[in-house]
C-alpha positions in Angstrom: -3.8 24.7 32.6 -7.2 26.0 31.0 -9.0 29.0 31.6 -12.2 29.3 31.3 -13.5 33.0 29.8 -15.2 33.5 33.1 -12.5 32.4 35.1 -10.0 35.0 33.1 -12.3 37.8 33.2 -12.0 37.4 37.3 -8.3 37.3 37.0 -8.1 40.4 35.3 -10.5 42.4 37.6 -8.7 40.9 40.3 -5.1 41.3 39.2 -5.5 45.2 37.4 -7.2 45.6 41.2 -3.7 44.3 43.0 -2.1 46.9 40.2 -4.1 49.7 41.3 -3.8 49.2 45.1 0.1 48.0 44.7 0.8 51.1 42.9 -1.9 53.5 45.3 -3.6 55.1 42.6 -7.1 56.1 42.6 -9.3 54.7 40.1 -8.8 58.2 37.6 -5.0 57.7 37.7 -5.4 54.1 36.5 -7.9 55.2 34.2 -4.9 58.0 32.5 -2.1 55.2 32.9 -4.0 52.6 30.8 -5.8 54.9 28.6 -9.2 53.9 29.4 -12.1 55.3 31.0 -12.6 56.0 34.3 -16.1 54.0 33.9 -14.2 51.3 32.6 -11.9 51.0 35.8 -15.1 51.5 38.1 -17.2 48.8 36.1 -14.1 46.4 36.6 -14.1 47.4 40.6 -17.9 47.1 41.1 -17.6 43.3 39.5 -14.6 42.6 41.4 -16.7 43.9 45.0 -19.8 42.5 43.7 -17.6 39.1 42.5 -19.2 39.0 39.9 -18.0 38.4 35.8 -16.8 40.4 34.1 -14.9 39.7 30.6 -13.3 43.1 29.1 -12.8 43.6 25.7 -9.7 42.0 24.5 -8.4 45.9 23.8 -9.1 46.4 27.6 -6.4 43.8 28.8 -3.7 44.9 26.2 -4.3 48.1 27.5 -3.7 47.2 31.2 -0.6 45.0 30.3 0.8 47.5 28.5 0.3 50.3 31.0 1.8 48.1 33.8 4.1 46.1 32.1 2.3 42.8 33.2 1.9 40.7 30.2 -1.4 39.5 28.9 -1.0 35.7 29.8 0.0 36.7 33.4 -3.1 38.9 33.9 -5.4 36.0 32.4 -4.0 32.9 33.9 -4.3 34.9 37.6 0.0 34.1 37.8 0.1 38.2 38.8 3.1 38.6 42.0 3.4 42.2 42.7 5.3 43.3 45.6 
């Protein structure tokens, strides 16, 4: 199956989202468990209300899969099943 880079980018907002809300942090918790900032995780949440793109830096989603223990294809391809 392709991806398309806009089409990832809204898997990732959407699956680091069903992370968050799985694991009920607040968006400065997720910020300290993936190392990035706080504006980071909001910008992600804003595009993912707003649905609109957003593609994060490719340091951004090694970040997250590392943090959550998701791996990078699985937060790209949208395959995410938390629960």
């Amino acid at each position: 199956m392709q991806v398309t880079l806009n089409k990832a980018g809204r898997n990732i907002v959407s699956n680091a989202h069903v992370i968050q809300k799985e694991s009920l942090l607040t968006i400065k918790q997720m910020a300290e468990a993936t190392n990035l900032s706080t504006s980071t995780i909001r910008r992600m949440s804003k595009a993912r209300k707003e649905r609109r793109t957003y593609n994060p830096m490719f340091s951004t989603v090694v970040k997250l899969a590392q943090a959550t223990q998701v791996s990078v294809d699985d937060l790209v391809s949208g395959k995410l099943d938390v629960k």
